[in-house]
C-alpha positions, -999 to 999 in steps of 0.1 A, spaced: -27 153 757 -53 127 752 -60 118 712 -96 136 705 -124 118 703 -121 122 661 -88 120 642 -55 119 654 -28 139 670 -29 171 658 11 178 636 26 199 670 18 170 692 28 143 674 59 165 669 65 165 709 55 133 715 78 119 685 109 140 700 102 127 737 103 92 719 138 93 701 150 114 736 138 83 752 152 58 732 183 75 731 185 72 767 177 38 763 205 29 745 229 42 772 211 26 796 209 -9 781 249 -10 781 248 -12 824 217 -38 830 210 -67 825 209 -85 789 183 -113 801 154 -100 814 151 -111 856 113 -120 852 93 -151 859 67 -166 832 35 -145 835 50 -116 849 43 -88 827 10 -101 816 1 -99 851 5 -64 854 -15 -50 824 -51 -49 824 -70 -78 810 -92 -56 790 -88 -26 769 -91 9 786 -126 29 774 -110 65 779 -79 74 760 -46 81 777 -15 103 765 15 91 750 35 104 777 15 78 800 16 46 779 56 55 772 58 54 810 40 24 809 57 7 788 90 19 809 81 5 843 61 -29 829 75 -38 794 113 -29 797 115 -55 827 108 -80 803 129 -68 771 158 -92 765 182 -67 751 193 -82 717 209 -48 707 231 -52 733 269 -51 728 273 -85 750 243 -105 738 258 -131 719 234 -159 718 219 -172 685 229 -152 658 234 -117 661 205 -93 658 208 -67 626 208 -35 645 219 1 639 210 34 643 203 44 608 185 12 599 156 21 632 154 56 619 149 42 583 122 14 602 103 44 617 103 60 582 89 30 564 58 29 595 54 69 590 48 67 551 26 33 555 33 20 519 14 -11 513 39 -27 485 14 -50 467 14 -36 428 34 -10 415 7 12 414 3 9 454 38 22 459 59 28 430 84 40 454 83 14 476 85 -12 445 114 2 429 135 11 457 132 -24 466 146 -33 431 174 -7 433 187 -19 471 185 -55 464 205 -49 430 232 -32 454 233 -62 477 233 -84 448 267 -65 434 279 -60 473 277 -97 474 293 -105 439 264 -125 424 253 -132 388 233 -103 372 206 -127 364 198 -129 397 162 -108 402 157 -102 444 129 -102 468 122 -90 502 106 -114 530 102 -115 565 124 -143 573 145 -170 559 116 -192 570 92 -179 546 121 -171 524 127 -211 524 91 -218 517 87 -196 485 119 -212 473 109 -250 478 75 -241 459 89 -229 430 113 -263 430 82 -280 429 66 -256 401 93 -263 383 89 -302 384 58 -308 388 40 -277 371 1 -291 376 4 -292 409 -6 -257 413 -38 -262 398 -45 -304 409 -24 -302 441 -4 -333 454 -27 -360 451 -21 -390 426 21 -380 423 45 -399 439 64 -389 472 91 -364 466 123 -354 479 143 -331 497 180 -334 503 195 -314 534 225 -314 558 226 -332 592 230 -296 605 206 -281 580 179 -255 599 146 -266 609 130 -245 583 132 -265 560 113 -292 576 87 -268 583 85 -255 546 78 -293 537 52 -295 562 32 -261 550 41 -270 511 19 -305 520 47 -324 509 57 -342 550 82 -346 571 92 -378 552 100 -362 523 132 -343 542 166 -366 533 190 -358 559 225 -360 547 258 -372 564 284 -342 573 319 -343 576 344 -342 605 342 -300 596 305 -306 598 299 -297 559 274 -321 541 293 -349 520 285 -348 480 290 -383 475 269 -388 504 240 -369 485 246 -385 449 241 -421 468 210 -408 483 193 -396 454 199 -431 436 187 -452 461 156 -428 462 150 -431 423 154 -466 424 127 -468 451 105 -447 427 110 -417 452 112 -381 433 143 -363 440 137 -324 436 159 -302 451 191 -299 480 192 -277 504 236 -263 510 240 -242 536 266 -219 539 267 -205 578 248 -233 593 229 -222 624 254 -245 648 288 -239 636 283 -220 606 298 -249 587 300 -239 549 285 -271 527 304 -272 494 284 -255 471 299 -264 437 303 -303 446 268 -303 453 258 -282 421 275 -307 403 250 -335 418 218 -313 412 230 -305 379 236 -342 372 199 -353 387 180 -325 380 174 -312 414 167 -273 418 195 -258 444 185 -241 469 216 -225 493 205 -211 527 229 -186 533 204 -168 558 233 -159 585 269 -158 567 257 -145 537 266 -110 547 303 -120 548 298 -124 506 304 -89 507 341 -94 517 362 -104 491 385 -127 512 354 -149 525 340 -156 490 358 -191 490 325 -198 508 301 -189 483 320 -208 455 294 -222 432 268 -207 444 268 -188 414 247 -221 401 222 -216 426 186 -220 419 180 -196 451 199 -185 478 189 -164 509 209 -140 528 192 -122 562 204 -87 562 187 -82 595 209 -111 613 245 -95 598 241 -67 584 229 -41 607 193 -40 591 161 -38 621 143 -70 615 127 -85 598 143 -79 565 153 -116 546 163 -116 508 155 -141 480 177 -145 450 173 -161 421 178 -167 385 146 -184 380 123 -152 397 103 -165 366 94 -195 380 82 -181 416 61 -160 396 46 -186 380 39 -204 417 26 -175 431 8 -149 407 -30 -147 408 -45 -113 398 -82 -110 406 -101 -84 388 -102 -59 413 -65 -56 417 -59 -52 375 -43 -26 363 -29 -10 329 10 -8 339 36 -33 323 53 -34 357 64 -63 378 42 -65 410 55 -76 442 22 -93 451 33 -123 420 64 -131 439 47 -147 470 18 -158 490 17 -122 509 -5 -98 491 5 -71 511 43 -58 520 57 -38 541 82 -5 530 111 -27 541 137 -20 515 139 11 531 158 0 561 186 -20 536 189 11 514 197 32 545 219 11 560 239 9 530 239 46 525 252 54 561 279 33 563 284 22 526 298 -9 513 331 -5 525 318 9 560 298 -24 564 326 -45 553 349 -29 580 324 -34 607 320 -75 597 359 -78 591 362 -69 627 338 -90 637 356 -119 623 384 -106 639 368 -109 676 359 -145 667 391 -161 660 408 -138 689 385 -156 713 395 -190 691 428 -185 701 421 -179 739 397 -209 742 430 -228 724 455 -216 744 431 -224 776 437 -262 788 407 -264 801 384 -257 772 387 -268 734 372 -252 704 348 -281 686 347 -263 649 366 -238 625 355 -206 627 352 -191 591 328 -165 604 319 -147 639 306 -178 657 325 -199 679 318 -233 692 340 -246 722 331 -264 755 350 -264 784 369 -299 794 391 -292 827 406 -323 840 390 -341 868 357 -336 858 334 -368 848 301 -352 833 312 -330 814 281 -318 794 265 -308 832 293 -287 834 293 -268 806 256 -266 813 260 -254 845 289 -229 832 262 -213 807 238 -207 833 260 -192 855 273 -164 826 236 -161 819 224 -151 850 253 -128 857 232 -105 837 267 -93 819 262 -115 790 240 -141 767 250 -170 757 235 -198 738 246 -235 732 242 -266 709 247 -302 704 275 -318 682 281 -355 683 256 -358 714 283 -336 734 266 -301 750 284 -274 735 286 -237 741 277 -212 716 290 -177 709 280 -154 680 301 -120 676 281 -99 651 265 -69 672 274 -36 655 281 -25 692 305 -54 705 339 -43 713 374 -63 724 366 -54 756 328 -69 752 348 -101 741 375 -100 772 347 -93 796 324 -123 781 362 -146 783 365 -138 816 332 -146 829 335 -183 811 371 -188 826 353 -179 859 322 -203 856 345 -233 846 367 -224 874 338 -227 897 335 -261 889 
């Protein structure tokens, strides 16, 4: 049935239309598991078959779901799929799309308190969960982004409240160049967060990792002192814990101790393996973080939360507010309440705490730390068979569910064509996805266990494919 020409569905046909949709989707999900993960399209392909303009009449849902059946679902590449293991794993589950379709249904608009109490103090009460889940201080106060990359920006502007606190009202100009210490491996976001903060590429330090890939303290402390003593402004280090190639884990308290010693605001980008703080055994990797300025964890890459859905932490919420907060007239109100829109550049915010508190309700702490533990598990089981197999090797440790390896057989003289050709060839299978990386200038394949679907068998099947693409030379 059409939508009238006034209003909206009437409540029985949204109620048929939003049971045809979860029957769909439902089906979908079975479906996904027997075709292909990558999409078989070619650029332009789906935009050629949709109209250019708008349609004047209105059509049923029934024919826009069909629609989106035969054009869109060509082009889907299936993230939620048990054998997509490319990037880092997408936070999927069935509770946290229900919770997603509740947070669109009850279109909260989280700027003030008074906008959505609900929506403002459920986002308090989850993140304070995650917070204990994850065994941080109690200090540290939480807020919900969209991604890390944002997450990163808000984080690097209160660094730079914090040391230079008239920049908010006379901007950069007449202050010396500052700077910002990161890994060799450290994720592009951070370079982008300098750009958009105005403070330039330039001002990103990259420092020297180890033979584990980890950024070297003493490294940093040199860096900083040849900056001061070029009259350069050292403000804040970026550790990483999980770092987007080989989830290398930076050490956090040795470079805590520099930042404490310089002054620097520390910032640890636990965006990916910050979900594993949650298991007791893999808190070694956390270990000063505890000193953190700010950290951020993505609950929607491990953690089975829809995205987007990317947590701040910090200590020092204080000092973001202070960045950030701007409260014309017309948004003024009588409450003594903290106010989401103070903690950011968004004035407006989605209901997205609802997906986290979900997630954590339907499988509890203990149900989520199963589901990572085995996760783990699948990694180092494929570890070992890429070990035991002469004719790959393993190129990092694996401390979470991402392993790094390449395939080396004897005989064979370019060996990064190979491996190139070996991930194209799993890739187009359509069985799997697989994604790869540089280290040391050598092409190296890339795979990322952490999809609340993936099985052993997912794993053997993916092992098997490899060993077959090498073998093919």
């Amino acid at each position: 049935m059409p939508v009238p020409p006034l209003g909206d569905y009437p409540p029985e046909e949204f109620r048929t239309e939003g049971h045809r949709l979860v029957d769909w989707i439902a089906d979908y999900l079975v479906w996904s598991l027997d075709n292909p993960v990558l999409p078989k399209v070619r650029p332009g392909d789906i935009r050629s078959a949709l109209p250019s303009a708008a349609p004047e009449s209105p059509a049923s849902f029934e024919e826009i779901l069909a629609d989106f059946e035969r054009v869109l679902v060509p082009g889907l590449t299936q993230w939620n799929h048990p054998r997509y293991f490319a990037y880092f794993p997408c936070g999927f589950s069935s509770p946290g799309m229900l919770a997603d379709f509740l947070s669109t249904a009850v279109s909260q608009q989280a700027m003030l308190w008074r906008t959505s109490p609900a929506a403002t103090e459920l986002e308090e009460v989850a993140l304070d969960w995650l917070r204990r889940a994850m065994d941080l201080p109690e200090g540290f106060e939480g807020v919900i982004y969209d991604t890390a990359s944002t997450g990163i920006v808000h984080a690097l502007a209160a660094a730079r409240q914090a040391g230079v606190p008239d920049v908010r009202a006379r901007g950069l100009a007449g202050h010396a160049s500052f700077r910002i210490y990161v890994s060799e491996h450290a994720h592009s976001s951070v370079d982008k967060a300098a750009i958009t903060l105005g403070l330039g590429l330039d001002s990103v330090r990259r420092i020297p990792a180890d033979g584990e890939h980890a950024m070297l303290p003493g490294a940093l402390a040199e860096a900083v002192a040849q900056d001061r003593a070029a009259g350069v402004v050292p403000f804040a280090a970026v550790a990483t814990v999980g770092t987007t190639s080989t989830t290398a884990v930076d050490p956090v308290a040795a470079i805590a101790d520099v930042c404490a010693a310089e002054g620097l605001w520390l910032h640890v980008d636990a965006a990916y393996a910050g979900s594993a703080a949650i298991l007791p055994e893999c808190r070694w990797a956390f270990a000063g973080a505890e000193r953190a300025d700010s950290l951020i964890v993505n609950p929607h890459k491990w953690l089975f939360t829809p995205f987007d859905l990317s947590v701040l932490f910090t200590p020092r919420m204080d000092v973001v507010r202070e960045a950030f907060s701007l409260t014309p007239e017309y948004l003024r109100t009588a409450e003594k309440v903290k106010n989401l829109m103070d903690t950011g550049f968004q004035l407006g915010r989605r209901f997205r705490a609802v997906k986290l508190w979900t997630v954590m309700r339907a499988f509890g702490v203990e149900g989520l730390r199963a589901r990572l533990r085995d996760h783990i598990r699948l990694a180092r089981l494929l570890a070992e068979w890429v070990d035991e197999d002469p004719a790959f090797e393993r190129v990092a440790p694996v401390p979470f569910g991402v392993v790094c390896f390449r395939a080396v057989p004897p005989g064979v003289e370019d060996l990064d064509a190979l491996n190139e050709r070996i991930l194209g060839r799993v890739n187009d299978s359509g069985e799997m996805f697989l994604s790869h990386t540089k280290l040391g200038g050598r092409y190296v394949l890339r795979m990322a266990i952490g999809n609340i679907r993936t099985t052993e068998a997912d794993v053997r099947r993916a092992w098997e494919l490899l060993q077959g693409a090498c073998a093919a030379g």
